[in-house]
C-alpha positions as CSV (number, residue, x, y, z in Angstrom):
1,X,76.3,73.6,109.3
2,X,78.0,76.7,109.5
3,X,81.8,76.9,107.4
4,X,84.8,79.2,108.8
5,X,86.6,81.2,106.0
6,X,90.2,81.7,106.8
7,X,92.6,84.0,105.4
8,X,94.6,81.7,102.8
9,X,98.3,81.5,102.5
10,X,98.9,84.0,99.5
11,X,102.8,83.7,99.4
12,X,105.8,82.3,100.9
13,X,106.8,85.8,102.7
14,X,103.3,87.1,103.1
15,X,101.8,86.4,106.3
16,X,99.3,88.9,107.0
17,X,97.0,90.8,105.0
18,X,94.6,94.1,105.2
19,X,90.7,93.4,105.0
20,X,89.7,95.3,101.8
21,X,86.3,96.1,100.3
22,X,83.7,93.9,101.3
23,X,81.5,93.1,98.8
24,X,79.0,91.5,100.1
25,X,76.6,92.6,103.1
26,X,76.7,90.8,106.7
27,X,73.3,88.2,106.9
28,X,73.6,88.5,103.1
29,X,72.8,85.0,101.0
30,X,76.5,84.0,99.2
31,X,76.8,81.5,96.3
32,X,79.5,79.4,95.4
33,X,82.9,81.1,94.6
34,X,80.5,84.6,94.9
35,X,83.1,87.1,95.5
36,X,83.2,88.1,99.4
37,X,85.7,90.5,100.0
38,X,89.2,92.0,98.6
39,X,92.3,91.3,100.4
40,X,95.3,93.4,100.5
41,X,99.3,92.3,101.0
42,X,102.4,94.2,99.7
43,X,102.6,92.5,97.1
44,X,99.2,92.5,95.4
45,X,95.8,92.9,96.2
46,X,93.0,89.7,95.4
47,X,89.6,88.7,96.0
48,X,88.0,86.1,98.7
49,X,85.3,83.7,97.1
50,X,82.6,81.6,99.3
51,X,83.8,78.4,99.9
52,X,80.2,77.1,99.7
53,X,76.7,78.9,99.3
54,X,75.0,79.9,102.5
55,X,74.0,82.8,104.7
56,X,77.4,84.8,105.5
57,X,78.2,86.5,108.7
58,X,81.0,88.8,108.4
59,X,83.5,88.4,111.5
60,X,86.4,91.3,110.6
61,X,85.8,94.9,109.2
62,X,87.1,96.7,106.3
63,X,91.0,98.0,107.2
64,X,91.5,95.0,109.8
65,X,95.2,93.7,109.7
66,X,94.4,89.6,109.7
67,X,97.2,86.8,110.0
68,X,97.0,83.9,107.6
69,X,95.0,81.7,108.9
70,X,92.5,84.1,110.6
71,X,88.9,83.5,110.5
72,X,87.1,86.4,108.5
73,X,83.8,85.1,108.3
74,X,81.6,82.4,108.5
75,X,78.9,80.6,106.2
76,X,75.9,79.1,107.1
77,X,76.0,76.5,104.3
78,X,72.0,74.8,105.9
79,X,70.2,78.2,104.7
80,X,67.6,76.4,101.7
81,X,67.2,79.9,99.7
82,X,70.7,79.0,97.9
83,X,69.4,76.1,97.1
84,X,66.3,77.0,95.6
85,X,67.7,79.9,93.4
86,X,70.5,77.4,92.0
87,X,67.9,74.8,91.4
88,X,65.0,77.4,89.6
89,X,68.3,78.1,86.9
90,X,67.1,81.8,86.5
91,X,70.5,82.9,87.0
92,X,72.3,79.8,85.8
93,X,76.2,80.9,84.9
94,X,76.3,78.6,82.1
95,X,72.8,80.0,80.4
96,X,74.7,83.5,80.9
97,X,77.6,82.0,78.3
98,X,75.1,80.9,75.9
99,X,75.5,77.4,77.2
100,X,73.1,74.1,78.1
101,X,74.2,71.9,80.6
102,X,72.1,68.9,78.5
103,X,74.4,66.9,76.6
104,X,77.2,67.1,79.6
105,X,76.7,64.7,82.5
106,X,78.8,65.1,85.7
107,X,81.2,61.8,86.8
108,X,81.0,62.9,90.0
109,X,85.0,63.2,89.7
110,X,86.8,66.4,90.7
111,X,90.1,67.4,89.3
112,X,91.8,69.5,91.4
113,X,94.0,72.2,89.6
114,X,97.7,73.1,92.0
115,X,100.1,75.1,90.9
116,X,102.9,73.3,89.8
117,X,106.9,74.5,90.1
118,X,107.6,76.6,87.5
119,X,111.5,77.7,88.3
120,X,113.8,76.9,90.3
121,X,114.0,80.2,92.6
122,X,110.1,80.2,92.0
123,X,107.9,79.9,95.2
124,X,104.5,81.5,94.9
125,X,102.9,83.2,91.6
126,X,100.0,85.9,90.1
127,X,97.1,84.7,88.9
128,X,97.2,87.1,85.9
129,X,93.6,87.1,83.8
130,X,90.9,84.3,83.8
131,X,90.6,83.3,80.4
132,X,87.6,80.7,80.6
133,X,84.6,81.9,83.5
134,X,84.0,80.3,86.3
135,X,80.8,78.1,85.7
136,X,82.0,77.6,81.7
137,X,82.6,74.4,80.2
138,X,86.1,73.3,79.1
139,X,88.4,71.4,77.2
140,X,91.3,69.0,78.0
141,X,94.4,71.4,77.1
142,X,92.5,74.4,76.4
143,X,93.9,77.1,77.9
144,X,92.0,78.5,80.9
145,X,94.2,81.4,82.9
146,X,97.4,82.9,82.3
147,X,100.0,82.7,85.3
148,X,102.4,85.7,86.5
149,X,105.8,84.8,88.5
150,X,108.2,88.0,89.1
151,X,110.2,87.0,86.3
152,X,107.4,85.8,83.3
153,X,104.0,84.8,82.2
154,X,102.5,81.4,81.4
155,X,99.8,79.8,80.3
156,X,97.3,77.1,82.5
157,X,95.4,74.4,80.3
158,X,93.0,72.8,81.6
159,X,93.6,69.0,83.0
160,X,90.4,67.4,82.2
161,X,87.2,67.9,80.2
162,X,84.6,69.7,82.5
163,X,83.0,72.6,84.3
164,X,85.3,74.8,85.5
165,X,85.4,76.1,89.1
166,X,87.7,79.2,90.0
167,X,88.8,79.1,93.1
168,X,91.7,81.5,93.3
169,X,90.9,84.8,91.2
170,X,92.6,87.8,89.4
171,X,95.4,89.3,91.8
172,X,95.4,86.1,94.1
173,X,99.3,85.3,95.2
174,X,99.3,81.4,95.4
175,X,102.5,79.4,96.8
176,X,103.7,76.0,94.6
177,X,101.2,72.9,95.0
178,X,98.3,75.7,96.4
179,X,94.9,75.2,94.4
180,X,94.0,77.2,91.3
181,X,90.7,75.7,90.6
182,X,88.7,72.7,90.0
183,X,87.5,71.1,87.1
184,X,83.8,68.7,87.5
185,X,84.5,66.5,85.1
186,X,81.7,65.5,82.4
187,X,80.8,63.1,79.7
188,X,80.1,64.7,76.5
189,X,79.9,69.0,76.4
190,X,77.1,71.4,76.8
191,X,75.0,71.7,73.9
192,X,74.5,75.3,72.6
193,X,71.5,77.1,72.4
194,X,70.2,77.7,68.9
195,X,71.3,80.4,66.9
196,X,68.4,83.8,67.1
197,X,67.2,84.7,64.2
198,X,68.9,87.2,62.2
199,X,66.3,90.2,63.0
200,X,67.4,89.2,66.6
201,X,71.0,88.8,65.7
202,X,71.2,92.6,64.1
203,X,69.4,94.2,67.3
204,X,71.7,92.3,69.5
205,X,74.9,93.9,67.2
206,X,73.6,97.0,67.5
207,X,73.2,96.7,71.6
208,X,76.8,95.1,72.0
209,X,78.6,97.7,69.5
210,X,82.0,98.6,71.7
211,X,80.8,101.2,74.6
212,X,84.7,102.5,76.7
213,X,83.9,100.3,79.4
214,X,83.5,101.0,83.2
215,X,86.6,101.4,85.6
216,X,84.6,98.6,88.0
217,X,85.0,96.5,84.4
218,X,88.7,95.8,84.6
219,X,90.9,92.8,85.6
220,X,93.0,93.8,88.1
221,X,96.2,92.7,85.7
222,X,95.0,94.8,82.9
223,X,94.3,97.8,86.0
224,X,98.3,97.4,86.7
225,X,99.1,97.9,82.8
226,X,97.0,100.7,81.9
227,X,97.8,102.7,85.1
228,X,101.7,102.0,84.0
229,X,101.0,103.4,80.6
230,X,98.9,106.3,82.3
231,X,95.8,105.4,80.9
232,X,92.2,106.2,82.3
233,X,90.3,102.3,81.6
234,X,87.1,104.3,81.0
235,X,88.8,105.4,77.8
236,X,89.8,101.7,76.8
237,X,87.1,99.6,75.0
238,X,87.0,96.0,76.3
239,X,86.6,92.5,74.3
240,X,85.9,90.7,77.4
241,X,83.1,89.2,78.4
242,X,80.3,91.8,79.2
243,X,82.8,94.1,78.1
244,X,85.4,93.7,80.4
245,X,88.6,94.9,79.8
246,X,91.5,92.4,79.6
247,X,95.2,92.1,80.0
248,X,95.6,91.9,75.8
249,X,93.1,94.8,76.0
250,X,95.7,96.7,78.1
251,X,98.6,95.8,76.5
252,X,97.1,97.1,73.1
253,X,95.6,100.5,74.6
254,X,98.0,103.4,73.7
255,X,98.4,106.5,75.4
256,X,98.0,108.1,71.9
257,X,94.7,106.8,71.1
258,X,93.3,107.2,74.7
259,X,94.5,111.3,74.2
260,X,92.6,111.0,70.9
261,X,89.6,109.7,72.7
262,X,89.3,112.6,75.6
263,X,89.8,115.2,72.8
264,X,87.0,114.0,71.4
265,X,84.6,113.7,74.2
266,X,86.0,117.6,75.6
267,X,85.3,118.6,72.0
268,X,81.8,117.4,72.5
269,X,81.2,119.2,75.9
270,X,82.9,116.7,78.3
271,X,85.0,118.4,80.8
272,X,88.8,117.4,80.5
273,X,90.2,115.1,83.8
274,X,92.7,117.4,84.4
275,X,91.8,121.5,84.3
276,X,94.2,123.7,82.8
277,X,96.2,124.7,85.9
278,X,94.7,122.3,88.3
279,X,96.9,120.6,91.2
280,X,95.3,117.3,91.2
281,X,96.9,114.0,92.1
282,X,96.3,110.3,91.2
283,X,97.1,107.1,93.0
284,X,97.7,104.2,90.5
285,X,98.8,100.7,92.3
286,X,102.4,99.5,91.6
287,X,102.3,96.0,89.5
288,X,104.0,93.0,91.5
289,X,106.6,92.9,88.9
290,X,108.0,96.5,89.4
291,X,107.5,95.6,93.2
292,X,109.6,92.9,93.1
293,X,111.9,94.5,90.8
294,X,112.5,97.5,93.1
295,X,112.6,95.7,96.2
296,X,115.6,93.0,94.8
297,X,117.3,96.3,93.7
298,X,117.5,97.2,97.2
299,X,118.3,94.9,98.0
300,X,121.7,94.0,95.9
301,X,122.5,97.7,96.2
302,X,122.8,97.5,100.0
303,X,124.4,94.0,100.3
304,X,126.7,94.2,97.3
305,X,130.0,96.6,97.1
306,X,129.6,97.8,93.8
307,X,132.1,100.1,91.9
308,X,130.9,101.6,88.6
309,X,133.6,103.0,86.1
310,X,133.2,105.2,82.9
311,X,135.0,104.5,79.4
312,X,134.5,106.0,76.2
313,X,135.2,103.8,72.5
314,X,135.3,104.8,69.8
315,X,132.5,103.6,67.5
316,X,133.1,104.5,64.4
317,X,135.1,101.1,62.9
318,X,131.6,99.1,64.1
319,X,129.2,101.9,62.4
320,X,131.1,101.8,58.7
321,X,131.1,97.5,59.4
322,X,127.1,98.3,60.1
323,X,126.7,100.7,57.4
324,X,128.7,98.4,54.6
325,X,127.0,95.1,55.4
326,X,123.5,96.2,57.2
327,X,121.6,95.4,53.7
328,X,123.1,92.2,52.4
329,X,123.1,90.6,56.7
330,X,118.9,91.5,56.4
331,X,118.4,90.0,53.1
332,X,120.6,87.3,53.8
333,X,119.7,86.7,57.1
334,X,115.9,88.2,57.2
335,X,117.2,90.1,60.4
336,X,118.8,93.6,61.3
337,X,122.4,93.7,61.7
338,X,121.9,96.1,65.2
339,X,124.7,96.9,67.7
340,X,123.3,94.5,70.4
341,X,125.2,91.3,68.6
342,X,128.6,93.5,68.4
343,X,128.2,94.5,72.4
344,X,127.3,90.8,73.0
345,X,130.1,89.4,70.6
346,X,132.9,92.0,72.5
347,X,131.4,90.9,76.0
348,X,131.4,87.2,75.4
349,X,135.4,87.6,74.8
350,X,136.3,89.8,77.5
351,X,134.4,87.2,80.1
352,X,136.5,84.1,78.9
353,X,139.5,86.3,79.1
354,X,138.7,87.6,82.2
355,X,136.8,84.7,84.1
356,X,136.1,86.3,87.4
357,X,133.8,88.7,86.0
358,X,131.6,85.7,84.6
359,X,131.4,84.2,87.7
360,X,129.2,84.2,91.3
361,X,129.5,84.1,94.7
362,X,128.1,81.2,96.3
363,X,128.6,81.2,100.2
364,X,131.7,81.2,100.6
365,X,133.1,79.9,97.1
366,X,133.1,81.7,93.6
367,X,131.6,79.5,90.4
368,X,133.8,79.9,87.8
369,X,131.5,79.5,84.2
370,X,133.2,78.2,80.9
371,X,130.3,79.3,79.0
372,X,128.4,82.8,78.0
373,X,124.8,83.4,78.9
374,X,124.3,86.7,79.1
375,X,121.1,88.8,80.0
376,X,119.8,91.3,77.9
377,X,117.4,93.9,79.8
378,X,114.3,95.1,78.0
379,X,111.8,97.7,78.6
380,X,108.0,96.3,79.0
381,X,105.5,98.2,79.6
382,X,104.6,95.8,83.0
383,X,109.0,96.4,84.1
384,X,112.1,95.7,83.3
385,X,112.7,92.3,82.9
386,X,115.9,90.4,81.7
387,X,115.9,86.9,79.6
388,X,119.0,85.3,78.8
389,X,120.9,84.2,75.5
390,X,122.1,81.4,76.1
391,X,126.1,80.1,75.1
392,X,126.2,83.6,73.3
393,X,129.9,82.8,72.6
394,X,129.3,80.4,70.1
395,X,126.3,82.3,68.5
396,X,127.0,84.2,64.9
397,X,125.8,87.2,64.4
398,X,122.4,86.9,63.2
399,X,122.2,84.3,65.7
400,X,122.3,86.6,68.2
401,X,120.1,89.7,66.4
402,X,117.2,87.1,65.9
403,X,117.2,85.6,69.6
404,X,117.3,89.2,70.8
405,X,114.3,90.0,68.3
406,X,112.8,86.7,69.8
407,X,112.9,86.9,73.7
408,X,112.5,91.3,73.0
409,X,108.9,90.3,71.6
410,X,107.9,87.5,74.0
411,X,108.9,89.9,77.1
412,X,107.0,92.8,75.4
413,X,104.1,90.1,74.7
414,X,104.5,88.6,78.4
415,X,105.1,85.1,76.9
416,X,108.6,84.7,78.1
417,X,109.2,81.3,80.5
418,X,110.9,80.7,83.7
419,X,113.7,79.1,81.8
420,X,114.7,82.2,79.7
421,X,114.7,84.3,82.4
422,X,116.6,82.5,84.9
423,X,120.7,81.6,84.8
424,X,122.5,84.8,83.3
425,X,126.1,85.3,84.1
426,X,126.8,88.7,82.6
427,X,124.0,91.4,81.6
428,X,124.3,93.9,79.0
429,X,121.6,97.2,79.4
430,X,121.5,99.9,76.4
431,X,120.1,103.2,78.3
432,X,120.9,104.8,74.9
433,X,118.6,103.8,73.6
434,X,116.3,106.3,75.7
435,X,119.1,109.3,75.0
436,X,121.2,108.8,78.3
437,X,124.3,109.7,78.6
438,X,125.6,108.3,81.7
439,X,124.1,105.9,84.1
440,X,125.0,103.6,87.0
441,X,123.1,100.7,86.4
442,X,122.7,98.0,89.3
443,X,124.0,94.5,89.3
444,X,121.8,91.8,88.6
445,X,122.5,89.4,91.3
446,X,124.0,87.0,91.8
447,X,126.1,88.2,88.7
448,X,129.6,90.3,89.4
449,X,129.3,92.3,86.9
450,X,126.9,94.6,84.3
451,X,127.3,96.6,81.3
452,X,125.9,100.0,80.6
453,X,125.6,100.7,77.1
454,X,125.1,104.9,76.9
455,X,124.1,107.3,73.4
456,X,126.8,107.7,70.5
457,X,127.8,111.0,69.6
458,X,129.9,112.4,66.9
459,X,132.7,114.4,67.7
């Protein structure tokens, strides 16, 4: 019985994709959820997995333009030679992990794994990095993938205790109620193989001791991150499995200790990346974040009539109230006294003096809001993105400073949720931050209004 693959849907505005790399050979034997192919949209690129085990016979090329829904290849799921090599166990995925399957007997039961709504202006999301492998045993709750919308980064846990089956992979853009994975659920959990003995255990030290790990050795997430950051992944040691690099991996690399690394490789007769004088050029993929953030930019730039005006304050009365209580606000309040909570405080009562600037456009009506949430853009090193503080105008102070301190780390750490990123009625950007004097900064729709907070200079 032979099985049509089809192109899957991959997002709500995607509906065609380019054939990528194939990675597997036409006539070739495929296993279960073996990787076939990579797929390319503008959005993000992901791979293609065997729906069953079979013989595969490859029915588009590398560079075709396919519709969703296309047929890319078929697999001959009768072929016996699958069979046999999952039955002999040489190659078992769960032997790989360390793992027996004795002590874990299958139900039988499946539980199917769908993405559920995660926001209200949410319709398809990333799968960021695989946490548990595919073919490893898990928990009920334990945490098995982490999940990327355009606007933050959750966590999956798993829905049942079983084997786990991936079905979507890194890169994959799935719509709400599309399948992530599947879980086989078991009685009991796979019993580990015994402990080698401690001669064993020092060789195998010695043979994992961190090597920097191959480009081909990189989730595509943590590709994104480093090649924001600028940084070549064979500099970048990995911690996942077989040395793979991951997205924490990524997000702790630093362009500093990378530089450190090359100099000390040229030093040792390694030939720099980059001659002195040389006119090379690099390529690096765009992240689906700073996609989606340039294309809503756009977007609101050519459907909105903005108007951008200049003032100049004078800030010395809020640096000598800074400079008189900034010690006895920290040790009283175990946060900063900064100049984000005096913006926030001076914007909160402008916008319930002035309520159309608080408000939105809806069709053809405006929404008038009694209450302050307003946006705070922070730098990350995946975008920009913007989480909210919420009824800022009855917030203190150190209220505000430690929510700031709170949402700036969970957008630097990708942990912020749908919920405090969505709602805003007013944002607040500090481009001085980075030295700038001037900037236009764009609206962040469907908000009327945003302020641009520039460098502070004595005169």
């Amino acid at each position: 019985m032979s099985i049509v693959v089809k192109i899957p849907a991959v997002g709500e505005s995607i509906t065609e994709v380019i054939v990528g790399e194939f990675s597997v050979n036409d006539g070739d034997i495929v296993e279960l959820d073996q990787v076939i192919c990579e797929l390319e949209s503008d959005k993000a690129t992901f791979e293609l997995n065997a729906e069953v085990a079979g013989k595969i016979k490859i029915l588009a090329k590398e560079g075709d333009t396919l519709k969703v829904g296309d047929a890319i290849c078929e697999i001959d799921e009768s072929n016996q030679e699958v069979g046999a090599k999952s039955e002999s166990g040489t190659e078992s995925q769960s032997e790989s992990e360390g793992e027996s399957e004795a002590g874990a007997s299958k139900t039988g039961e499946v539980k199917e794994m769908l993405v559920t709504s995660v926001g209200e202006s949410i319709t398809e999301v990333t799968i960021g990095s695989w946490i548990k492998e595919d073919g490893e045993f898990v928990e009920l709750d334990e945490i098995i993938c982490e999940i990327e919308s355009d606007k933050a980064t959750f966590e999956l846990p798993a829905e049942a205790n079983g084997i786990l089956e991936q079905v979507a992979k890194e890169g994959d853009v799935l719509k709400i109620g599309e399948l992530i994975c599947k879980i086989h659920v078991t009685e009991g959990a796979p019993v580990k193989k015994e402990e080698p003995a401690p001669e064993a255990q020092v060789e195998e030290v010695k043979a994992a001791a961190p090597q920097p790990t191959s480009v081909s050795a990189v989730s595509p997430l943590a590709a994104n991150i480093l090649a924001d950051k600028g940084i070549d992944p064979s500099q970048v040691v990995g911690t996942g499995p077989g040395g793979k690099i991951t997205k924490e991996d990524a997000m702790k690399a630093s362009p500093q200790a990378a530089q450190s690394g090359e100099q000390k490789a040229e030093s040792g007769g390694a030939q720099p990346a980059f001659p002195s004088g040389g006119r090379n050029q690099e390529r690096k993929r765009m992240t689906n974040l700073r996609k989606t953030i340039a294309k809503r930019l756009v977007s609101v730039k050519n459907e909105t009539a903005m108007l951008t005006t200049f003032n100049e304050v004078n800030m010395k009365p809020i640096m000598d109230l800074r400079k008189k209580y900034k010690d006895g606000f920290k040790e009283k309040y175990g946060v900063g006294l900064g100049f984000m909570s005096f913006f926030t405080k001076a914007c909160c009562q402008a916008l319930l003096e002035i309520p159309a600037v608080n408000a939105q456009i809806d069709g053809d009506e405006i929404v008038y809001n009694d209450f302050c949430d307003i946006s705070i853009a922070v730098s990350t090193d995946r975008g920009l993105v913007v989480p909210v503080i919420r009824n800022a105008e009855q917030m203190s102070f150190d209220g505000i400073e430690k929510e700031i301190v709170n949402l700036a780390t969970k957008a630097r750490d990708g942990k912020l949720t749908i919920e405090e990123m969505t709602g805003g009625t007013f944002t607040i950007t500090n481009g001085g931050i980075f030295g700038s004097m001037l900037s236009t900064p764009i609206i962040n729709a469907p908000q009327s209004a945003i302020l641009g907070m520039h460098n502070i200079v004595e005169r």
